[in-house]
Each structure stands twice: as structure tokens, then as C-alpha cells.
N, C-alpha and C positions, 0 to 999 in steps of 0.2 A: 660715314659717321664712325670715331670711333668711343670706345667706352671710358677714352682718357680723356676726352673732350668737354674743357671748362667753359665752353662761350657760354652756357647758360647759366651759368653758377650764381654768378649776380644777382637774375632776376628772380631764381630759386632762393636764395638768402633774401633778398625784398620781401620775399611772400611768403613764407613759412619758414626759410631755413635761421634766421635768426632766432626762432621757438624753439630750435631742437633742444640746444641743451637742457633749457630748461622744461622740456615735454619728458626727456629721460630723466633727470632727477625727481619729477613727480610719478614718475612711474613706478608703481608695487611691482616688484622682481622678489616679491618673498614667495614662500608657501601658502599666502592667503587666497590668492589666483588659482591655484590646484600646485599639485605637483607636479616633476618636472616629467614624469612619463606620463601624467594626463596630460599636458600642454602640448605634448610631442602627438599625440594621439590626434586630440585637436587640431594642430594645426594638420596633419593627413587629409582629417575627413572634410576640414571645409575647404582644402584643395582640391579635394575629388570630388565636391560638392558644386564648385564652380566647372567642372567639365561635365557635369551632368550627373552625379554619382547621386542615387535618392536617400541611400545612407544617413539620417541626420546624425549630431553627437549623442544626443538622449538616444536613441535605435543602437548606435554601435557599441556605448558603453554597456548597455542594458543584453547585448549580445556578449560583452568580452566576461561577464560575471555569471552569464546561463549559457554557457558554450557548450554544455552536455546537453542542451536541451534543445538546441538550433544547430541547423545545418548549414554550415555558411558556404553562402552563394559567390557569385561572380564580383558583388560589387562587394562584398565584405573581403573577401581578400584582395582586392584592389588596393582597401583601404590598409588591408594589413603590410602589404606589400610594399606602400609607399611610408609606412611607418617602419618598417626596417630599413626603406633607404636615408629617409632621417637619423635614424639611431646610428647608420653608416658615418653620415655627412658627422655627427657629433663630434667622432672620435675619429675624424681623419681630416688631415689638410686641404684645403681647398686649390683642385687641380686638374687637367682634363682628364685622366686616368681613374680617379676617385667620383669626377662626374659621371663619367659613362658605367663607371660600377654603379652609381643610384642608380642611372638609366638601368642597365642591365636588371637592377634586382626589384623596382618598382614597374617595369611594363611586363611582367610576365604572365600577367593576365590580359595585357593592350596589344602586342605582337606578338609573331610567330619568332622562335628561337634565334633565327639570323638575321633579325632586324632589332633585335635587344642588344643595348649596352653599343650602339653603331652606328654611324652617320647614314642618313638619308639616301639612297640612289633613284630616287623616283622626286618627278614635281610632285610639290603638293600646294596645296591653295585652301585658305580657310572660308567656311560655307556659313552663310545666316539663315535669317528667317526669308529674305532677300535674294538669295543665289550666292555665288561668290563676292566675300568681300576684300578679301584678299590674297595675294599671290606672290608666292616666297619668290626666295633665287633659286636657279637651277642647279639642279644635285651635284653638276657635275665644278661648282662653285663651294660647296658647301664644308670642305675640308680645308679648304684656301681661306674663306673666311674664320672658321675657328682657330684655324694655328694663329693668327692675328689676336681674336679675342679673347685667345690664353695668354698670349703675347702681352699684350695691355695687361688682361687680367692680372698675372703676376708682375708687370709694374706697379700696379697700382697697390696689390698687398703687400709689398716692399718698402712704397713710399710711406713718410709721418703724415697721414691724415687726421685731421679735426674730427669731430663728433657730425658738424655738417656737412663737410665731404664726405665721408664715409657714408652716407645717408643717400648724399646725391649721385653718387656712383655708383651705388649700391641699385639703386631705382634706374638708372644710365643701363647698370649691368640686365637687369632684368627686362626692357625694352628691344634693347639690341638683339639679346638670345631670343627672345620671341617673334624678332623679322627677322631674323635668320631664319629658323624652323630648323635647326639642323635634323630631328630625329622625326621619324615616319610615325611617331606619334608620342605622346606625353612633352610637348616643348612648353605647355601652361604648367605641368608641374613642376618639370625641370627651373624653369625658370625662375619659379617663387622657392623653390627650395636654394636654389644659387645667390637669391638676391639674402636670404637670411644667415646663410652659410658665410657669406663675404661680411656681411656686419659683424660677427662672432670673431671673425679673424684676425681684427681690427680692434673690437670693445668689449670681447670677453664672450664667455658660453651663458651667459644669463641672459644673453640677448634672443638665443633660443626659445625664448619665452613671448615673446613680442606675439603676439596676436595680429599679424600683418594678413593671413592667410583667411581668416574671419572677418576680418575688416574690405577684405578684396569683394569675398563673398556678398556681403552685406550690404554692399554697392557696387555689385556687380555689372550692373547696367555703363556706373563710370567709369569702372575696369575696362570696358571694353570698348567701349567710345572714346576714353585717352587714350589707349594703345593704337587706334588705329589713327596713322599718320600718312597712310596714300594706302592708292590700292593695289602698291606690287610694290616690290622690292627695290624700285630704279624710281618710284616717284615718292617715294617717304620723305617727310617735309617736317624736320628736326625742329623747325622752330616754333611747334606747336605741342612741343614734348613736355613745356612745366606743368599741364594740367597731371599729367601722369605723376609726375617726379613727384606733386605735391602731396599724393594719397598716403605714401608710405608713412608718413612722420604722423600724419593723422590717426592712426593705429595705436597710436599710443595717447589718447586725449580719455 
């Protein structure tokens, strides 16, 4: 599968992609929503909230205003951590070198120093309430697939995309990296911060505001029941992927 890959588009446009534009022209992109370093804050914590992070936004703001009065722990710099790779992603190009700086500067609390900001050398396989549910490619795969998915990636922020392709690619983009797994850990956050970083690239920095990372949250249950498409890497079965594609545009209702 790759991330340039239109077979689905059609049925994506049948089902929701024909609402996009008009779901973003109804979209408040002002300062009524917060501002843009609360939104950026935001969207951190309910990324780190989806990988288990107990942190809520009321708990973290209420920390960033009495910080002489709390000690902050392991999941508060998590969160902070991953809010500097955001304010990274803002001001930089979307690229694998800028990607692995977020990696680099958001898992410094999730790995040991030679596994930050670097591809995978170990299998890894993701765990439920169930045992394994699924099972990436092998490490020694995992650098062969990304030069690929850079590959694409920068065609596709080349190409003139529409408001719905950008959307469906966007959502394409964010699937793909997560059966990859390329990093020994943080591939849920990476992944959600890439898929918002690639709309911005395309439709402007106010797109940084989208509340896609709360909305994931929020229906977490369907986050993780669309993403999963087989249970390894060699049986993933694409043509069950519009349930997924569909969530992103939702985020904005």
C-alpha cells in the first residue's frame, strides 16, 4: 500500500469527502476556540492521553499557571515534551529529518537516548486487553519502507491537492506510519502530529488548530478498531481503511 494511493477516494468522497469543504468553511479558526498556544497545548495532551498519559487538559493547564507549586512528574513532561515537538513541526517543513527531530525531542521521556529521534532495530508488536493484536514489519525492513514513504510523502506535498484530497491523504498518511511502526515507541504520536502537519502544508497554519487529536481521543474505542486492518504487517487489508479515513473530517463538526 502506498500513501499516493487513490483507489479509495471515490468511496471516501461518497461518504463524507464531498462535506469537507464545507465542514471547513464552517469551522471557527478564530481566537474564540482558545489561542493558538492553548490549542497547541491541547492538542499534546489529548495525544498523550490516547497512549495512556492520565494528565487531563483541566490538570495540565492548572499545572502550567502553579508550576512553583507542583513538581512535575514523568507524564507532565511527556506532555511538555510533545508540545515542543509541535511548536517544532509549526515552524519547519514537513520532512523525514524534521520528523525524527519531533521524534527526537517528544520521546525523551519514552526511550533511552539511542533510540530517540531513530528507526526501530528490534520487532515490536502492539498488545491489547487480549494479547497481541498486532505485528509490524521486521526492523530490518523498516528504513526501506520509509525512504518510500518520504518518497510519496514529498510527491504528494508537491502535487495541487483539493481541500478533499489533502484530507484523504492526510488520514492515508497517518494509517500507513502506524503499520509501519517505524520507532521503538511514540508511532501514535508521531503519527497524529504528521497527519496535521501535512494539512498545514497544503491549507495554511490555522489548520493547526483542528482539534483532530481530541476528537481521536474522544472516540478512542473507533481510533483503534479502524486502524486495525490485519494482524501483521503482510495481512493488512486496505479495503476496509474508509472507516478510518472517515474520523478525520469529523473533527471538525
Amino acid at each position: 500500500m502506498r500513501i499516493t494511493e487513490r483507489k479509495y477516494l471515490d468511496t471516501y468522497n461518497k461518504s463524507i469527502g464531498k462535506e469537507i469543504p464545507k465542514l471547513i468553511n464552517g469551522f471557527d479558526f478564530s481566537e474564540n476556540r482558545g489561542g493558538f498556544e492553548y490549542l497547541t497545548k491541547s492538542s499534546a495532551v489529548y495525544s498523550s492521553n490516547i497512549e495512556g498519559n492520565s494528565i487531563d487538559l483541566n490538570s495540565y493547564m492548572n499545572y502550567e499557571m502553579n508550576k512553583d507549586k507542583f513538581k512535575a512528574g514523568k507524564e507532565i513532561e511527556e506532555i511538555e515534551d510533545l508540545i515542543e515537538a509541535y511548536e517544532f513541526a509549526q515552524n519547519n517543513k514537513l520532512n523525514e529529518k524534521n520528523l525524527l527531530n519531533c521524534h527526537k525531542i517528544f520521546s525523551d521521556t519514552l526511550l533511552i537516548r539511542s533510540k530517540r529521534g531513530k528507526y526501530r532495530i528490534e520487532q515490536v508488536g502492539v498488545f491489547g486487553k487480549s494479547g497481541l493484536a498486532y505485528m509490524a514489519v521486521e526492523p530490518e525492513f523498516v528504513e526501506k519502507e520509509m525512504k518510500l514513504f518520504f518518497q510519496d510523502l514529498s510527491e504528494l506535498i508537491l502535487t495541487d491537492l483539493n481541500e478533499i484530497e489533502v484530507f484523504y491523504f492526510a488520514s492515508l498518511i497517518h494509517l500507513r506510519f502506524v503499520h509501519i511502526h517505524p520507532f521503538r515507541d511514540g508511532n501514535g504520536r508521531a503519527a497524529r502530529l504528521i497527519e496535521k502537519w501535512f494539512i498545514t502544508e497544503n491549507l495554511g497554519h490555522d489548520f493547526w488548530r483542528m482539534p483532530s487529536e481530541e476528537f481521536y481521543k474522544k472516540n478512542q474505542a473507533k481510533y483503534y478498531e479502524t486502524i486495525n486492518l490485519g494482524v501483521n504487517y503482510y495481512e493488512l487489508n486496505y479495503d476496509r481503511c474508509v472507516g478510518f479515513l472517515e474520523m478525520l473530517p469529523n473533527c471538525l463538526k
